[in-house]
LOZAPA-864929 format. One record per atom (N, C-alpha, C): residue in three letters; atom name; z, y, x. Coordinates in nm, 3 decimals, decimal comma. Atoms other than C-alpha are relative to their C-alpha. Layout:
REM residues N
 rest atom       Z       Y       X
  ALA   CA       Z       Y       X
...
This chain:
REM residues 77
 rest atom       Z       Y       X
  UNK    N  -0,122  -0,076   0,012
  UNK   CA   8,086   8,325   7,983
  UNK    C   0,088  -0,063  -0,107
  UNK    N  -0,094   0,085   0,121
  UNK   CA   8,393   8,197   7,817
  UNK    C   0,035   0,079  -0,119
  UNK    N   0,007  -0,079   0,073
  UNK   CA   8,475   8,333   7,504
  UNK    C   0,160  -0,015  -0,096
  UNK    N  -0,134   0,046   0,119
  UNK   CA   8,848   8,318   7,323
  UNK    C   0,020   0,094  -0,120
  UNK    N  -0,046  -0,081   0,076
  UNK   CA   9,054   8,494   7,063
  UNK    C   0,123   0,084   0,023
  UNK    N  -0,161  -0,076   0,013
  UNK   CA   9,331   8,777   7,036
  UNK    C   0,078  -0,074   0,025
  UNK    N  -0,133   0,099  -0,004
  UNK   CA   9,559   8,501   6,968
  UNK    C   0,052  -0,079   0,090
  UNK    N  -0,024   0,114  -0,122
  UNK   CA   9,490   8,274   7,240
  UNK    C   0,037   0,073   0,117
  UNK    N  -0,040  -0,082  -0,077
  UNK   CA   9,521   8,560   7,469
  UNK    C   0,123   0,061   0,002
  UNK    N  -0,142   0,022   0,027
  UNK   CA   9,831   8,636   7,348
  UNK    C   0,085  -0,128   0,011
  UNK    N  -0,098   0,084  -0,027
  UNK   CA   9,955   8,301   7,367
  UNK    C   0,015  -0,020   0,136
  UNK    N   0,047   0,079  -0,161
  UNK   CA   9,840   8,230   7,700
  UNK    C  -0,040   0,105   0,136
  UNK    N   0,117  -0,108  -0,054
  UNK   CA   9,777   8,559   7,864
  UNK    C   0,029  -0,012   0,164
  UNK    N   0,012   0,011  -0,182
  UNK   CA   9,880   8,480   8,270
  UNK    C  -0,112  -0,107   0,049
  UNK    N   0,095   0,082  -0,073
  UNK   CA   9,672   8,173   8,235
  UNK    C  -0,180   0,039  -0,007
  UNK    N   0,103  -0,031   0,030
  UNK   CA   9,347   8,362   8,115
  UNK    C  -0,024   0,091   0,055
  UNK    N  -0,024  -0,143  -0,087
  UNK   CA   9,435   8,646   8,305
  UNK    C  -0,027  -0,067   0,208
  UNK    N  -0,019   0,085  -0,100
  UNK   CA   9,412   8,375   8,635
  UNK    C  -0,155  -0,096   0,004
  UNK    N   0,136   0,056  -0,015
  UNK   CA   9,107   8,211   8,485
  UNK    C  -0,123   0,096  -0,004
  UNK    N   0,117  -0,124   0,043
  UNK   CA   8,908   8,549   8,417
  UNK    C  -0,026   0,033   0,235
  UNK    N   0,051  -0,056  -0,097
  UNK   CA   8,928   8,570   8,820
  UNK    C  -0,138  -0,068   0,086
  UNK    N   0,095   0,059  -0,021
  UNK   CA   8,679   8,291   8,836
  UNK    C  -0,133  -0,013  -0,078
  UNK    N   0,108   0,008   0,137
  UNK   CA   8,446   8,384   8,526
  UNK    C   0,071   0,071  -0,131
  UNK    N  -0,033  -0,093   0,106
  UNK   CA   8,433   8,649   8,304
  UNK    C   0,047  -0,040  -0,156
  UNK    N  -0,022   0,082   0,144
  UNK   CA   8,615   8,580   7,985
  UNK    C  -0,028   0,121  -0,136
  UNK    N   0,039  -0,133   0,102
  UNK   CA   8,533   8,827   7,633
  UNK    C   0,125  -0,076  -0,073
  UNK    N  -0,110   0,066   0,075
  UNK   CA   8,839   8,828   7,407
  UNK    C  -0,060   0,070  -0,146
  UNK    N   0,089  -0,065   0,092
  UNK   CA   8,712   8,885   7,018
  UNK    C   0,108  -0,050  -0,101
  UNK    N  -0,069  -0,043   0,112
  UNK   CA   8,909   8,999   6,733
  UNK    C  -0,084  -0,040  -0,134
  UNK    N   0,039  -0,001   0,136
  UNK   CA   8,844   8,837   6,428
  UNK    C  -0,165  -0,005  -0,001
  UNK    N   0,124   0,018  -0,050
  UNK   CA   8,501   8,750   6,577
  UNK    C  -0,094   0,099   0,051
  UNK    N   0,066  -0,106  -0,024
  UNK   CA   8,423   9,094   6,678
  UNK    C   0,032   0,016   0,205
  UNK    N   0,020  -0,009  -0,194
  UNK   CA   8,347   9,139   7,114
  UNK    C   0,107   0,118  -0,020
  UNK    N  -0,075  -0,150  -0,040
  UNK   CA   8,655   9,417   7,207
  UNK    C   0,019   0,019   0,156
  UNK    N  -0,005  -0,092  -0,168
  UNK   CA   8,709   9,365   7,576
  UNK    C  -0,047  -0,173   0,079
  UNK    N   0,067   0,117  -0,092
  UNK   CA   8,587   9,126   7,856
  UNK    C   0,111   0,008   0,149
  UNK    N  -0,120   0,021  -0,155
  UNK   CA   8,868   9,025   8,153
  UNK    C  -0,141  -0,072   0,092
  UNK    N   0,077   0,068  -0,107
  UNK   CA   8,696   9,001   8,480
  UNK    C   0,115   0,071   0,150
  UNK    N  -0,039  -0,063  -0,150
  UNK   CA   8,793   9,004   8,836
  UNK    C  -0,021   0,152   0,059
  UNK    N   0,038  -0,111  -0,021
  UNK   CA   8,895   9,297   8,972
  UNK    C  -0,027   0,031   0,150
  UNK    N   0,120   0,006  -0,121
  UNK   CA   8,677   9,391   9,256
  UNK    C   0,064   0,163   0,095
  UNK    N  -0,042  -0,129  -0,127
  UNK   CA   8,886   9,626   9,595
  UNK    C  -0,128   0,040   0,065
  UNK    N   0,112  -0,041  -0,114
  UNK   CA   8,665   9,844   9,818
  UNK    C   0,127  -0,005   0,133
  UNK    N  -0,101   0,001  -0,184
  UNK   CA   8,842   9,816  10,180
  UNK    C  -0,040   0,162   0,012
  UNK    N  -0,007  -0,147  -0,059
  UNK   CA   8,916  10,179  10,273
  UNK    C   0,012   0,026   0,122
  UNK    N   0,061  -0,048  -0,113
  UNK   CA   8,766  10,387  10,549
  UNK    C   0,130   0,048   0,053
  UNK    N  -0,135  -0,053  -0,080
  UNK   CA   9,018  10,465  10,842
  UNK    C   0,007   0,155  -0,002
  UNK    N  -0,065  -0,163  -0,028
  UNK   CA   9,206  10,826  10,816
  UNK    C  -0,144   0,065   0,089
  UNK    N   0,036  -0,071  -0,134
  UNK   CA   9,050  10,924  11,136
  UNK    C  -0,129  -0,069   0,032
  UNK    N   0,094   0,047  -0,043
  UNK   CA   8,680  10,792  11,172
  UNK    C  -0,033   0,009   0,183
  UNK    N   0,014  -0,083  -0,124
  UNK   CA   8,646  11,025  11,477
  UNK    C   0,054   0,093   0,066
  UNK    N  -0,088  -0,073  -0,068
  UNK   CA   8,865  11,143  11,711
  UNK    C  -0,042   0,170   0,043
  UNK    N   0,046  -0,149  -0,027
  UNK   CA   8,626  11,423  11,843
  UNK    C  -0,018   0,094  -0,093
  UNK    N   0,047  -0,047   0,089
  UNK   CA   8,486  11,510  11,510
  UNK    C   0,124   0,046  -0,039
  UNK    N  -0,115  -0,089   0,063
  UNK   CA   8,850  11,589  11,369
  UNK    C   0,056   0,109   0,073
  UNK    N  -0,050  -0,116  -0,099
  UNK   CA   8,954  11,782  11,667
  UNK    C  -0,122   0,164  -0,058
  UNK    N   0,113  -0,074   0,056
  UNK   CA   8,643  11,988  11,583
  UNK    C   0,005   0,085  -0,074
  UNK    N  -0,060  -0,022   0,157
  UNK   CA   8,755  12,036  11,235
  UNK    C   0,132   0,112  -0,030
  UNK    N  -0,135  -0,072   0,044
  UNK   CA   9,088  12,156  11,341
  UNK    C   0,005   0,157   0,052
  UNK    N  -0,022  -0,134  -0,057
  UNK   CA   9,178  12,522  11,403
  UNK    C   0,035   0,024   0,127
  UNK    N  -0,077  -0,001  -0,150
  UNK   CA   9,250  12,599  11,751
  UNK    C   0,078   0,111   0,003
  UNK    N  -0,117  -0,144  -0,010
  UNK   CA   9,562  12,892  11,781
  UNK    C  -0,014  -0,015   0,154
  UNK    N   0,029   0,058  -0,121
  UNK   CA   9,552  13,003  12,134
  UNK    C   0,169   0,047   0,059
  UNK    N  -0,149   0,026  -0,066
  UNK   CA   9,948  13,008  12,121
  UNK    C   0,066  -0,092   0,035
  UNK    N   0,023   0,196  -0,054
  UNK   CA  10,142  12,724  12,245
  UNK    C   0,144   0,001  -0,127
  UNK    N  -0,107   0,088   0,087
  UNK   CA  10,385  12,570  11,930
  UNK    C   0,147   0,036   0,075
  UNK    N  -0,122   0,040  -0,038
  UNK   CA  10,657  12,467  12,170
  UNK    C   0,064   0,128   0,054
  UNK    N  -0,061  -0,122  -0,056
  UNK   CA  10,742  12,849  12,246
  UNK    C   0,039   0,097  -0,173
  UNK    N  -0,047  -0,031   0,163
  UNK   CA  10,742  12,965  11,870
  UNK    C   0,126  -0,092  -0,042
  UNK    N  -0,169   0,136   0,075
  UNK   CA  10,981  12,657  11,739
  UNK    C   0,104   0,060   0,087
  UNK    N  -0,126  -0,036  -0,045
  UNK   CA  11,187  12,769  12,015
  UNK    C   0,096   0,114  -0,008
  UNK    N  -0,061  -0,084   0,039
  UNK   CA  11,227  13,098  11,991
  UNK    C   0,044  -0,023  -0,154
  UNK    N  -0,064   0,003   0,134
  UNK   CA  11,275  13,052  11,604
  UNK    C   0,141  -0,119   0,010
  UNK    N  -0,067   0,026  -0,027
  UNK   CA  11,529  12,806  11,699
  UNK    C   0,153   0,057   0,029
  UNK    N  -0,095  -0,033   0,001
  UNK   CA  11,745  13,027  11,889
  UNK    C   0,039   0,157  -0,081
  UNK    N  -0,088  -0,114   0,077
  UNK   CA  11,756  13,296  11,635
  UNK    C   0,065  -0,049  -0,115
  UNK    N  -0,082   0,060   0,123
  UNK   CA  11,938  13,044  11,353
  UNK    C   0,156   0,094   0,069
């Protein structure tokens, strides 16, 4: 692991910030360990909707029909 200083990290911080994605770097204050730059590591996220049936499932069933509510509320504006 590479190891710099405050300072150098400050002078230089896009290029250490670019090399930390290939190997962890520790940055140390006055020779003291304070933080360690490493690659930062995505999880790929699960689709909305795994299962079409399973959400239907899930959902409430009303046994009115929508498109007769909206309407009437429609024509009483």
């Amino acid at each position: 692991m590479k190891t710099i200083s405050l300072k150098q990290l400050h002078a230089r911080t896009g290029y250490w910030a670019r090399s930390a994605q290939k190997q962890p770097i520790i940055v140390t204050d006055r020779g003291e360990k304070i933080v360690t730059l490493q690659r930062h590591v995505t999880n790929p996220r699960a689709p909305a909707v795994i299962d079409l049936a399973a959400r239907l499932k899930w959902m409430p069933v009303s046994p009115a029909d929508s498109t007769i509510f909206i309407s009437e509320n429609r024509d009483g504006r």
